[in-house]
Structures are given as structure tokens and as C-alpha cells.
BANU-418063 format. One record per atom (N, C-alpha, C): x, y, z. Coordinates in steps of 0.2 Angstrom, whole numbers, plus 5000, padded with zeros to 4 digits. Example, Ala and Ser with C-alpha at 12.3 -4.5 7.8 and 13.67 -1.06 7.14 Angstrom:
! residues 2
506649725039 506249785039 506649845039 506449895035 506849955036 506450005039 
//
This chain:
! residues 64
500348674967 499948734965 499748724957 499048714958 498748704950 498448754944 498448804949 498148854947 498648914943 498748944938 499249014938 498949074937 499349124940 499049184940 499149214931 498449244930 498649274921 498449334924 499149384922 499049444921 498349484918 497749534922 497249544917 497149544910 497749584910 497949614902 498249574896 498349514898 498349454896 497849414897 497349404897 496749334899 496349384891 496249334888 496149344882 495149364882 495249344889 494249334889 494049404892 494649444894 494249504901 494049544894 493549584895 493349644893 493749694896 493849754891 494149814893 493949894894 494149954898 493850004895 494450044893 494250114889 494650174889 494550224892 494850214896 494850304898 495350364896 495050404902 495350464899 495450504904 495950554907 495950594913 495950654909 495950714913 495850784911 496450814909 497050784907 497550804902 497450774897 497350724896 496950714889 497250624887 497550614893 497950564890 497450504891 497450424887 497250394888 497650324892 497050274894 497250224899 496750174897 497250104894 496950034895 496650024901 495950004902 495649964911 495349904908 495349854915 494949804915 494449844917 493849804914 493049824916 492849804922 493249734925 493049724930 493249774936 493749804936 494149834940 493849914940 493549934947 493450004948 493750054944 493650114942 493850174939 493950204943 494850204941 495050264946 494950344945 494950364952 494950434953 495150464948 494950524943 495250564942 494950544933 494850484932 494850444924 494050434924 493850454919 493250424913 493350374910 492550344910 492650304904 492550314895 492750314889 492650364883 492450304880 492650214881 492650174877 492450124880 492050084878 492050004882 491449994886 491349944888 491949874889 491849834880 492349824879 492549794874 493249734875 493249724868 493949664868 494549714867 495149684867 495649734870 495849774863 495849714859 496149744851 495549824848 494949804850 494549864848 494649924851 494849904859 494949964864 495650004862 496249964859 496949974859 496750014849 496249984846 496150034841 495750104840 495650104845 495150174849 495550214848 496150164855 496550234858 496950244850 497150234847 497550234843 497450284838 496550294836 496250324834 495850404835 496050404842 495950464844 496350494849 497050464849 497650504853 497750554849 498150604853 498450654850 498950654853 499450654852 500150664853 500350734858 500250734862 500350794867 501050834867 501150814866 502250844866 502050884859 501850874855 501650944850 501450994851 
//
């Protein structure tokens, strides 16, 4: 077997999006990968580092 599997979220080359569901929370996606039910997209497709400084950027801490 010459080939290996790389977890999406690990392959340094996939683009990503941010979403968001109606509690407010947010969710790392592959672009390539349908949106699921219930989730928006707020950010992307970009590279992971810009999308992980979005969420970073516009989280709010919910348990407050």
C-alpha cells in the first residue's frame, strides 16, 4: 500500500471554512465537504491558520 491516508485537517493544501450554527458556536470545515445541516458558512474557504484566527477573533465564550 503506497498510498496513506492524511486526515483533512492535516493536509496542509485543503482550504477551509467557518461556520456557525444558531447557538453561536463555531466549527472548523473542509471546503471540499458539504455543510452540514443546521451550520453557515461566516468565513472562507481559506487556509486553516486565517480560519483558526477568525474563530479566535470572534468567539465569545458562551458559559458567561
Amino acid at each position: 500500500m503506497s498510498e496513506q491516508y492524511v486526515n483533512p485537517f492535516d493536509d496542509p493544501e485543503n482550504q477551509f471554512l467557518v461556520l456557525i450554527n444558531q447557538c453561536g458556536q463555531y466549527s472548523l470545515w473542509p471546503d471540499f465537504k458539504p455543510t452540514p445541516s443546521g451550520w453557515k458558512n461566516t468565513f472562507g474557504p481559506s487556509d486553516k491558520q486565517r480560519c483558526i484566527a477568525y474563530i479566535e477573533a470572534h468567539w465569545q465564550d458562551i458559559r458567561v
